[in-house]
mmJSON file of the N, C-alpha and C atoms, coordinates in Angstrom:
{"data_MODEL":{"atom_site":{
"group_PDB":["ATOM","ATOM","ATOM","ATOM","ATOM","ATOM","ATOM","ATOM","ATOM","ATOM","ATOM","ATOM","ATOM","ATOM","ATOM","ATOM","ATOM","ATOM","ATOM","ATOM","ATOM","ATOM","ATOM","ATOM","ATOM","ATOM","ATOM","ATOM","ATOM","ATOM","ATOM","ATOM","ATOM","ATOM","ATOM","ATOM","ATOM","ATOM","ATOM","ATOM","ATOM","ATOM","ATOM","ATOM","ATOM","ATOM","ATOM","ATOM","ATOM","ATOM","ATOM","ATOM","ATOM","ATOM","ATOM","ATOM","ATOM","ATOM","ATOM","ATOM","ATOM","ATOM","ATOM","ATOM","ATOM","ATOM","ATOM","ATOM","ATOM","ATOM","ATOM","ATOM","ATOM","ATOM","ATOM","ATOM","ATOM","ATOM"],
"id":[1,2,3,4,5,6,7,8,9,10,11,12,13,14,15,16,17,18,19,20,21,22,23,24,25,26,27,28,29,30,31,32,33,34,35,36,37,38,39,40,41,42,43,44,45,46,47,48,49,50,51,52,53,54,55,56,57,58,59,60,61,62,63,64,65,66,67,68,69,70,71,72,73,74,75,76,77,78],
"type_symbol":["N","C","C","N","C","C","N","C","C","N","C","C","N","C","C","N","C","C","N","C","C","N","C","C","N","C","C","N","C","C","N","C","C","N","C","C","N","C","C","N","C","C","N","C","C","N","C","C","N","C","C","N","C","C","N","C","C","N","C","C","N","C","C","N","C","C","N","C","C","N","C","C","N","C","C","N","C","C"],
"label_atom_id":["N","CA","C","N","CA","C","N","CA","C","N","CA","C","N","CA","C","N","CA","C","N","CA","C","N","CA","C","N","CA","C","N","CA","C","N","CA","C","N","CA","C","N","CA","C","N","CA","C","N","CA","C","N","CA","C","N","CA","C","N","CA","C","N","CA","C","N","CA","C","N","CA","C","N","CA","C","N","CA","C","N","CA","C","N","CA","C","N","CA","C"],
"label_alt_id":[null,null,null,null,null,null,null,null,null,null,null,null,null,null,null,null,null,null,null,null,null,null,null,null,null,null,null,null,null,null,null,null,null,null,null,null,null,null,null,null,null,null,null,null,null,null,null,null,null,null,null,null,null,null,null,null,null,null,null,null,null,null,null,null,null,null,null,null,null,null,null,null,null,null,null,null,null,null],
"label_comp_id":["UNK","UNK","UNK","UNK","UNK","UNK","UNK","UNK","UNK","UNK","UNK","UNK","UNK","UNK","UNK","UNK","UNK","UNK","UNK","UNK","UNK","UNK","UNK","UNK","UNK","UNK","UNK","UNK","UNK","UNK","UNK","UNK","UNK","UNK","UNK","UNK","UNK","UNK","UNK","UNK","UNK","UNK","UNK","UNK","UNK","UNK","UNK","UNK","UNK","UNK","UNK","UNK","UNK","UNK","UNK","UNK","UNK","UNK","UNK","UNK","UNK","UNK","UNK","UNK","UNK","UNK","UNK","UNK","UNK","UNK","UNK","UNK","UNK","UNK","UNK","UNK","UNK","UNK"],
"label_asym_id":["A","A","A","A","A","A","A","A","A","A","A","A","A","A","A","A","A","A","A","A","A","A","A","A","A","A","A","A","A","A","A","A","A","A","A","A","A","A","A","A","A","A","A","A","A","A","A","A","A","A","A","A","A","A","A","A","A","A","A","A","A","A","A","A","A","A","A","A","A","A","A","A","A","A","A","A","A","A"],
"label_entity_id":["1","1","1","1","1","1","1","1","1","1","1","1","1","1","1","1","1","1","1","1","1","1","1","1","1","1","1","1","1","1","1","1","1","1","1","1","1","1","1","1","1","1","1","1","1","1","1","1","1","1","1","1","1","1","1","1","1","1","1","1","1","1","1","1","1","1","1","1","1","1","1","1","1","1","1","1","1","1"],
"label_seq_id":[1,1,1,2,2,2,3,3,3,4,4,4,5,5,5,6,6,6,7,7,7,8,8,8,9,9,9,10,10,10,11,11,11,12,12,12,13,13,13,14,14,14,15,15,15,16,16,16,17,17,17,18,18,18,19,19,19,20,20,20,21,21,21,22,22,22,23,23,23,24,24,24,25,25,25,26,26,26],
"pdbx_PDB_ins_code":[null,null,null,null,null,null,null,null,null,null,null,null,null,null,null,null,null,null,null,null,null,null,null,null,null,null,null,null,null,null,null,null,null,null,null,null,null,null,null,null,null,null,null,null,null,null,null,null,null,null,null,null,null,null,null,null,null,null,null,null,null,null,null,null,null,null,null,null,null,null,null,null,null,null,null,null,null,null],
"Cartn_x":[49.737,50.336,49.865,49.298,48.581,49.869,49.669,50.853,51.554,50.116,50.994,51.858,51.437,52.107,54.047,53.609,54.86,55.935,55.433,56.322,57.02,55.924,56.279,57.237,57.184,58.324,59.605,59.725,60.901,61.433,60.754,60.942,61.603,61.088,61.116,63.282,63.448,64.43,65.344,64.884,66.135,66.384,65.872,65.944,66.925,66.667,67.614,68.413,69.221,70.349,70.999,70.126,70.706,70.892,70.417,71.064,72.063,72.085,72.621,74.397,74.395,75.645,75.529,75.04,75.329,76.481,75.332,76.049,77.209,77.679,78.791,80.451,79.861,80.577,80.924,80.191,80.244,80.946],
"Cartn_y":[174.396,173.176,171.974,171.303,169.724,168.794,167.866,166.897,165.807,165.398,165.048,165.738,167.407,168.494,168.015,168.691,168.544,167.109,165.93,164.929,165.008,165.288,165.538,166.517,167.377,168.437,168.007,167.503,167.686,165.527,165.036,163.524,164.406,165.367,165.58,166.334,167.173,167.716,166.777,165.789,164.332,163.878,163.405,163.062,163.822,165.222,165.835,165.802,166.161,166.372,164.745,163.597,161.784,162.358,162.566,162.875,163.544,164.678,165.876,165.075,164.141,163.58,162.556,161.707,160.934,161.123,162.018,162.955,163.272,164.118,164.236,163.375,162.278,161.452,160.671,160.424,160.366,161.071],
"Cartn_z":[88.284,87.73,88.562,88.468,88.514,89.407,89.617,90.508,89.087,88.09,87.221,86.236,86.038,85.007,85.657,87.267,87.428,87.869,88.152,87.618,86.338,84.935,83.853,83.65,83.976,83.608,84.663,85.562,86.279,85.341,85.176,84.173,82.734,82.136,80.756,81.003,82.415,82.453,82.563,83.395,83.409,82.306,81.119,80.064,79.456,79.215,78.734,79.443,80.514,81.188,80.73,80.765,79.885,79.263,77.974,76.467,75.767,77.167,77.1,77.485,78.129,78.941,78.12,77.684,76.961,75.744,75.092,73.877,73.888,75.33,75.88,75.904,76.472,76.392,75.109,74.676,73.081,71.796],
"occupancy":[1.0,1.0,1.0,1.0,1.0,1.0,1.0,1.0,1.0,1.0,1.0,1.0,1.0,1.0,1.0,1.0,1.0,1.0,1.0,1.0,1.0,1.0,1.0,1.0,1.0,1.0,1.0,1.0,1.0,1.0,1.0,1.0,1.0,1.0,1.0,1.0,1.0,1.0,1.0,1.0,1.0,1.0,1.0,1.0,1.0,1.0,1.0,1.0,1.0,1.0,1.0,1.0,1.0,1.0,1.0,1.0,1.0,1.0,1.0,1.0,1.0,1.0,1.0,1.0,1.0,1.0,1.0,1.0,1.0,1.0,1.0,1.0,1.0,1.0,1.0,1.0,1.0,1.0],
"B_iso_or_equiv":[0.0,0.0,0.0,0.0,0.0,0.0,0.0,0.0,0.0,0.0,0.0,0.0,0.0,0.0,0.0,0.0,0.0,0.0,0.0,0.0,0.0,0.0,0.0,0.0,0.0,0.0,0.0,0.0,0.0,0.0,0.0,0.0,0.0,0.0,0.0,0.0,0.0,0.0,0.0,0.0,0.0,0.0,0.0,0.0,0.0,0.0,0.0,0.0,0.0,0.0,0.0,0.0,0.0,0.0,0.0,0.0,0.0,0.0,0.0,0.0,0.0,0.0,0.0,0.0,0.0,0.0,0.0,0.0,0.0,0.0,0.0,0.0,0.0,0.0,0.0,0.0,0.0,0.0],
"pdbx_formal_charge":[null,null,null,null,null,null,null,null,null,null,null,null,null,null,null,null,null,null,null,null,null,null,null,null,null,null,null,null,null,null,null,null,null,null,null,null,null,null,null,null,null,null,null,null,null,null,null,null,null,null,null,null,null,null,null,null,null,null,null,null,null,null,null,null,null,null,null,null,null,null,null,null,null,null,null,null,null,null],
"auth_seq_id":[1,1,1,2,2,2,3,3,3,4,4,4,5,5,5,6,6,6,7,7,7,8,8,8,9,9,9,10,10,10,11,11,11,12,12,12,13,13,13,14,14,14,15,15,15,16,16,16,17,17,17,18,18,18,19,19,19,20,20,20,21,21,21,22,22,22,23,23,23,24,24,24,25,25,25,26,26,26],
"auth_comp_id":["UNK","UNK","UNK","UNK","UNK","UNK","UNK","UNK","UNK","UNK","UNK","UNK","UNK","UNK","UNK","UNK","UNK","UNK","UNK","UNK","UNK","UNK","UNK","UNK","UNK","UNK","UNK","UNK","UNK","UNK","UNK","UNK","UNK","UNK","UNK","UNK","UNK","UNK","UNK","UNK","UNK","UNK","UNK","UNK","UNK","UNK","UNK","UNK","UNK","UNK","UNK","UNK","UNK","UNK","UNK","UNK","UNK","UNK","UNK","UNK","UNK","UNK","UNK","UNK","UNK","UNK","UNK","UNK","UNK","UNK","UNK","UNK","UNK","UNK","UNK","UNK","UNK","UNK"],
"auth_asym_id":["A","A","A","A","A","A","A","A","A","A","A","A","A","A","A","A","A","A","A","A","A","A","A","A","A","A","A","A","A","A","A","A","A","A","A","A","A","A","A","A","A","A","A","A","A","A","A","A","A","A","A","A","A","A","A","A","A","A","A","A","A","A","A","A","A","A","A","A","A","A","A","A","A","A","A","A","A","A"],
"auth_atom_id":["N","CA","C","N","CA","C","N","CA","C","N","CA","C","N","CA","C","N","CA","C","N","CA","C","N","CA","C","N","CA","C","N","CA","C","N","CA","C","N","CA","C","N","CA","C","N","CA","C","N","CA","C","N","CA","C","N","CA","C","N","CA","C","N","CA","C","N","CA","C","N","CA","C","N","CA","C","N","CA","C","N","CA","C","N","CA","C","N","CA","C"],
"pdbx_PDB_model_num":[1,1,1,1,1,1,1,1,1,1,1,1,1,1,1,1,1,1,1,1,1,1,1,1,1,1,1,1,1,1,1,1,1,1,1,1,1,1,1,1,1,1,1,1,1,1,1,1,1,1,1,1,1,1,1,1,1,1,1,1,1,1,1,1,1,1,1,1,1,1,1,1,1,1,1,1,1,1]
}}}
C-alpha cells in the first residue's frame, strides 16, 4: 500500500464514522 493508498483509506473511514454520527444524531 503506497503513502497516498493509505491517507485515502484511513480519510475515506473518517467520513463514514461523519455520516455515520451525523445520521445518528439526526
Amino acid at each position: 500500500m503506497t503513502f497516498i493508498e493509505k491517507i485515502y483509506e484511513e480519510n475515506k473511514a473518517i467520513l463514514i464514522i461523519y455520516i455515520v454520527e451525523t445520521v445518528y444524531i439526526y
